[in-house]
BAVODREN-441587 format. One line per field, with one value per residue: residue in one letter; x, y, z of N, C-alpha, C in turn. Coordinates in Angstrom, 3 decimals. Layout:
gudren	A,...
nxx	X,...
nyy	Y,...
nzz	Z,...
caxx	X,...
cayy	Y,...
cazz	Z,...
cxx	X,...
cyy	Y,...
czz	Z,...
***
This chain:
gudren	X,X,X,X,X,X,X,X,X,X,X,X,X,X,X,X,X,X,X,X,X,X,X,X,X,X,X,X,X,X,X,X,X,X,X,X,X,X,X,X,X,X,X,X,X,X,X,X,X,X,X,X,X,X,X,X,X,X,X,X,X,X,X,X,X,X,X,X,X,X,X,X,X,X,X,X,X,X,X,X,X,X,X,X,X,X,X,X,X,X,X,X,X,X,X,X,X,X,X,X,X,X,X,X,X,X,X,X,X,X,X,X,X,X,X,X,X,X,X,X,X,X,X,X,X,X,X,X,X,X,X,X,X,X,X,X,X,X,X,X,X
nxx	100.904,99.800,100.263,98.438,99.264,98.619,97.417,98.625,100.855,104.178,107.642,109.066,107.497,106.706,109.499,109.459,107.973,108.057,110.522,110.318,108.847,110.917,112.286,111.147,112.127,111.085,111.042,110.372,108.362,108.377,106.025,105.255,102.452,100.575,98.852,98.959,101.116,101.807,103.334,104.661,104.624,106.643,107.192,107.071,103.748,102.244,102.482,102.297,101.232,98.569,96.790,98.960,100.215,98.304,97.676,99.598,99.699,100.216,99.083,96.888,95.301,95.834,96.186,95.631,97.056,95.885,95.729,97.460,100.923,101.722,103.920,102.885,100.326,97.920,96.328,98.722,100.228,98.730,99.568,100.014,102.882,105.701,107.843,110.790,112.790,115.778,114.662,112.209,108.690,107.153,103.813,101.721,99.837,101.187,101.579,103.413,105.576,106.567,108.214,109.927,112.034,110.962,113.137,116.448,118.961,120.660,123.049,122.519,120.129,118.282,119.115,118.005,115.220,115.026,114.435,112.200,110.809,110.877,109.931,107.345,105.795,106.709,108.724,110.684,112.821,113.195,114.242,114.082,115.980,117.706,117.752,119.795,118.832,116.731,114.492,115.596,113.351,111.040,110.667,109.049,108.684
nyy	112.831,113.304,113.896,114.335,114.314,116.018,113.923,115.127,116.263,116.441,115.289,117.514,118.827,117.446,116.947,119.690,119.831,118.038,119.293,121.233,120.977,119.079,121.547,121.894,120.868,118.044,114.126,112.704,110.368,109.284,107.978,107.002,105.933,104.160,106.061,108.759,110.450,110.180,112.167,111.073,112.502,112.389,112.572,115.391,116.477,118.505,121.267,122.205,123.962,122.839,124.178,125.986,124.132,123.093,125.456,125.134,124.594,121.954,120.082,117.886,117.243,117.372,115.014,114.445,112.098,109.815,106.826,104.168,103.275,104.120,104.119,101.830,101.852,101.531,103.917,105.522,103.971,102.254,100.385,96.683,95.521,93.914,91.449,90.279,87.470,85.827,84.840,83.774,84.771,87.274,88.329,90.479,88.455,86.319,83.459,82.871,80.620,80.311,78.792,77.723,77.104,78.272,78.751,78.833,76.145,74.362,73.891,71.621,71.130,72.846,72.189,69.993,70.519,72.408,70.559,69.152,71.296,72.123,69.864,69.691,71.642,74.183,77.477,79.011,79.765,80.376,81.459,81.943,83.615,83.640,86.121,88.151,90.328,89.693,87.926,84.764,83.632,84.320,83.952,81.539,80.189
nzz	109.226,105.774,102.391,99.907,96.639,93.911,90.256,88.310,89.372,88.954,88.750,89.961,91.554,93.516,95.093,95.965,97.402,99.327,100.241,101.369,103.267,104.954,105.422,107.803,109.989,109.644,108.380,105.465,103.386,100.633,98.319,95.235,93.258,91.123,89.913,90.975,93.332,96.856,100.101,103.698,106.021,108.938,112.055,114.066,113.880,114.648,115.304,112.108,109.503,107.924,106.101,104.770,102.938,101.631,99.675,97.483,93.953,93.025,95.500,96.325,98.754,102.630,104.975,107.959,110.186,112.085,112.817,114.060,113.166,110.871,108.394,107.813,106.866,104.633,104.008,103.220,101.787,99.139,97.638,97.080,99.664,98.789,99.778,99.068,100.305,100.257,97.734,98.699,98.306,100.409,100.891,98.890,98.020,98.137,99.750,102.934,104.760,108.059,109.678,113.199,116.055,119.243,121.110,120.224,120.461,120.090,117.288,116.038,116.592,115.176,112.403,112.559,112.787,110.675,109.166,109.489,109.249,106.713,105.194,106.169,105.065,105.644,104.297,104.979,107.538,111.203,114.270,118.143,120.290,123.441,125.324,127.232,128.793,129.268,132.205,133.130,134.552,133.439,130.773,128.612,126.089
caxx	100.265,99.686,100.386,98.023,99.289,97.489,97.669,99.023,101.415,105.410,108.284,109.930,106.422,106.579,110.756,109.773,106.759,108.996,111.572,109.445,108.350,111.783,113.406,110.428,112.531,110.497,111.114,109.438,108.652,107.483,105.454,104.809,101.495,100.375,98.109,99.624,102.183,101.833,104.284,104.071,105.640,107.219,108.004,105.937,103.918,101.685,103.000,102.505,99.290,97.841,96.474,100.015,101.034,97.443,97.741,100.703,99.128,100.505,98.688,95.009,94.531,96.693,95.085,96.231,96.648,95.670,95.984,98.909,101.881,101.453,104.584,102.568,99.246,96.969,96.315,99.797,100.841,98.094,99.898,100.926,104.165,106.265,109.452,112.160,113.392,116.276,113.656,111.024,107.906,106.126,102.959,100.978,99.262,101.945,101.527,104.613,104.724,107.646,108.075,111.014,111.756,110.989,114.619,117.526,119.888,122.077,122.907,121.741,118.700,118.265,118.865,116.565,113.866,114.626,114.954,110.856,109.773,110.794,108.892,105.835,105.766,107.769,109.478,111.271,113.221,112.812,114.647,114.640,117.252,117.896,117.849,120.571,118.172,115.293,115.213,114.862,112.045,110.142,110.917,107.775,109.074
cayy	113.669,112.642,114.677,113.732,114.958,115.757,113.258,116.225,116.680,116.353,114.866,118.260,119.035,116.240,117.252,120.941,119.672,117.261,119.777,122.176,119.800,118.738,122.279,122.585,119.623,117.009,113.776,112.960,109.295,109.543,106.881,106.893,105.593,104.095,107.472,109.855,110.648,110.991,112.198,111.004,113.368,111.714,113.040,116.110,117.504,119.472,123.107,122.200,124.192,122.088,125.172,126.283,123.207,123.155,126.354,124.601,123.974,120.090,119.024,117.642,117.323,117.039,114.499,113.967,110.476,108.991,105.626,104.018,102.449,105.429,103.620,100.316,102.376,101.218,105.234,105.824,103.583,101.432,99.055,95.524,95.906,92.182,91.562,89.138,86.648,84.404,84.023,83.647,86.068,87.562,89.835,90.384,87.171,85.316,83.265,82.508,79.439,80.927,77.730,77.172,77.029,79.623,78.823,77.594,75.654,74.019,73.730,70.271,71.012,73.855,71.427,68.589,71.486,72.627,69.442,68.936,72.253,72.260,68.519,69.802,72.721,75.471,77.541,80.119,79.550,81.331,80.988,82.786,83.771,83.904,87.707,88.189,90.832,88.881,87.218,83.210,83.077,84.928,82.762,81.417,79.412
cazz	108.244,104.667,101.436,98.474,95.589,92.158,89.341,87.127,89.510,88.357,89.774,90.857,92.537,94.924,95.721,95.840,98.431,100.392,100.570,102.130,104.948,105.282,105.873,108.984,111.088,109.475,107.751,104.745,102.789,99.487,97.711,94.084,93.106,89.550,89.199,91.859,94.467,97.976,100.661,104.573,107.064,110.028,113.193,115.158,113.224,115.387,114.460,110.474,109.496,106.994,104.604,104.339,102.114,100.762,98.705,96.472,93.203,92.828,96.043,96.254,100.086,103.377,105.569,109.299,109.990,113.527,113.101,114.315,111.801,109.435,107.510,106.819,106.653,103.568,103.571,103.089,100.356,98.900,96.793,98.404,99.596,98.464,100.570,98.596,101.223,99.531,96.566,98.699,98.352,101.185,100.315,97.341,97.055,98.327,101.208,103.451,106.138,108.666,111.178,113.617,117.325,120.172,121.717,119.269,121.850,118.851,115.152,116.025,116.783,114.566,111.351,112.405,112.811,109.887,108.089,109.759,109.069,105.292,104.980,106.773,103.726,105.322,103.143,105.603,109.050,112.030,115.871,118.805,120.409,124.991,125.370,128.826,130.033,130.003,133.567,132.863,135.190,132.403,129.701,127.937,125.363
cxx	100.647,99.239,99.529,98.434,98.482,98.148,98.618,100.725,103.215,106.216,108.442,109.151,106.761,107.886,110.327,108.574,107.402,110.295,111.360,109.427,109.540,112.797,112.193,110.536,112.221,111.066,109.772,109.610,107.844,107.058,104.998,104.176,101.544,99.600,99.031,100.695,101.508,102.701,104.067,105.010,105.593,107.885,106.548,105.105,102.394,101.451,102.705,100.946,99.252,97.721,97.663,100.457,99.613,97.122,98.463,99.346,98.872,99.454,97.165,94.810,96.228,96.184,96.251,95.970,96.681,95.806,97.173,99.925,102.058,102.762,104.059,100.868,98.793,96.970,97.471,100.607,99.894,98.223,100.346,102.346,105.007,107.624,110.075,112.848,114.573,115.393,112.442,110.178,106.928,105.457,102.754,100.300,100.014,102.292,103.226,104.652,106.117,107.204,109.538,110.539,111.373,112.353,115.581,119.016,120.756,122.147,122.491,120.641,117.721,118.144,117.975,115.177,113.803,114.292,112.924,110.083,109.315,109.573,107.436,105.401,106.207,108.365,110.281,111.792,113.362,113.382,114.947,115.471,116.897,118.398,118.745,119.458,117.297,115.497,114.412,113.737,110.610,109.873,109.447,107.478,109.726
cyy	113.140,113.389,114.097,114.376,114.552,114.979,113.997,116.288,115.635,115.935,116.213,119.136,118.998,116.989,118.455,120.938,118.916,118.107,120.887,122.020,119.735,120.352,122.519,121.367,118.466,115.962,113.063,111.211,109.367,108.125,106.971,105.713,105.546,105.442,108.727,109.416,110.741,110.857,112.112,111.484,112.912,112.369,114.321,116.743,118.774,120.826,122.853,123.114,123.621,123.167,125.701,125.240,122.871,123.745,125.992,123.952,122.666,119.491,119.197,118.021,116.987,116.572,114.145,112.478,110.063,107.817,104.837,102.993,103.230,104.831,102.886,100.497,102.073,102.810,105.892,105.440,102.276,100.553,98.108,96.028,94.156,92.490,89.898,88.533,85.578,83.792,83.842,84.844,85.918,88.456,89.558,89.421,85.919,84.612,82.316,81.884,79.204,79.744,77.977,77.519,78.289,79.451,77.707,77.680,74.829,74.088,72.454,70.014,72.180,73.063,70.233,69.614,71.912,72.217,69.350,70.107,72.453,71.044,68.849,71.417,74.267,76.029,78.796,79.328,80.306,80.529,81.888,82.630,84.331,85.366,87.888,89.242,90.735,88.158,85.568,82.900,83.165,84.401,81.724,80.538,78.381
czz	106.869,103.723,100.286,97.437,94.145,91.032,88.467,88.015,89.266,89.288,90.632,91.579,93.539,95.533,96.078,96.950,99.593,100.784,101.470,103.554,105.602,106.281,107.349,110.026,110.565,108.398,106.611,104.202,101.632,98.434,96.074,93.482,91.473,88.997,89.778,93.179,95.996,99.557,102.323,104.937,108.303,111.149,113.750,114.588,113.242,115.272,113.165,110.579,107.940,105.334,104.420,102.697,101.044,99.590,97.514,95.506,92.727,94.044,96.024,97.608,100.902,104.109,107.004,109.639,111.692,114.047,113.296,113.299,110.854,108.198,106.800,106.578,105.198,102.589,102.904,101.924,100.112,98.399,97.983,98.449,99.665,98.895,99.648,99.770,100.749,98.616,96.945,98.800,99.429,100.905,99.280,97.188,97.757,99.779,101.779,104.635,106.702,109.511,111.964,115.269,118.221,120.595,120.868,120.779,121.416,117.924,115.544,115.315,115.498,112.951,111.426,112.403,111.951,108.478,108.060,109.114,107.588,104.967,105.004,105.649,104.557,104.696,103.553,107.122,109.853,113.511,116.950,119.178,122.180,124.880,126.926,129.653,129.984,130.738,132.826,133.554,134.217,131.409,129.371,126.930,125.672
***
């Protein structure tokens, strides 16, 4: 479920709207938008009745969200979201070229791969890793 709040509306709105939610079991993630706020409620929220939290003067709409990821939902928080990697930028614009092995089996091997991957314009490293309770027959990589 997904809180829109009104442009007008104030910080101690949003807290006094997320605090609400919060005392009815639920957690809350609040996003602040270049125009407006709006707050996603996490966890069951089945029992909420909608026109309860509607009546509050700060909010615009309460929209139920169906689609799955509701964290990395578009609906949810529309700006890009840019992750800092050791300097490098993923998101926004910024394209990121993650190479390395499916199974790292030395630092050996691990620095000549990543000696190739940087060359070949990598700019991130990446290695799996033998999981014990995955059965080796399974193994894929």
């Amino acid at each position: 479920m997904i809180i829109v709040m009104k442009s007008t509306a104030s910080k101690e709105d949003v807290e006094k709207v997320s605090e609400s939610v919060e005392k009815l079991g639920l957690r809350v993630n609040v996003v602040n938008g270049a125009t407006q706020s709006v707050i996603g409620i996490i966890g069951d929220t089945t029992k909420v009745d909608p026109e309860s939290i509607e009546v509050d003067p700060a909010v615009e709409k309460v929209m139920h969200v169906s689609e799955p990821y509701k964290l990395a939902n578009r609906a949810f928080h529309p700006e890009d979201s840019v992750i800092d990697v050791g300097g490098v930028k993923i998101g926004g614009g910024h394209l990121a070229v993650i190479a390395g092995p499916c199974s790292v089996e030395s630092k050996e091997q691990v620095i000549e791969i990543a000696k190739a991957a940087k060359a070949a314009g990598a700019n991130l490293l990446r290695g799996g890793a033998f999981k014990p309770r995955t059965s080796p027959y399974a193994f894929q990589g």
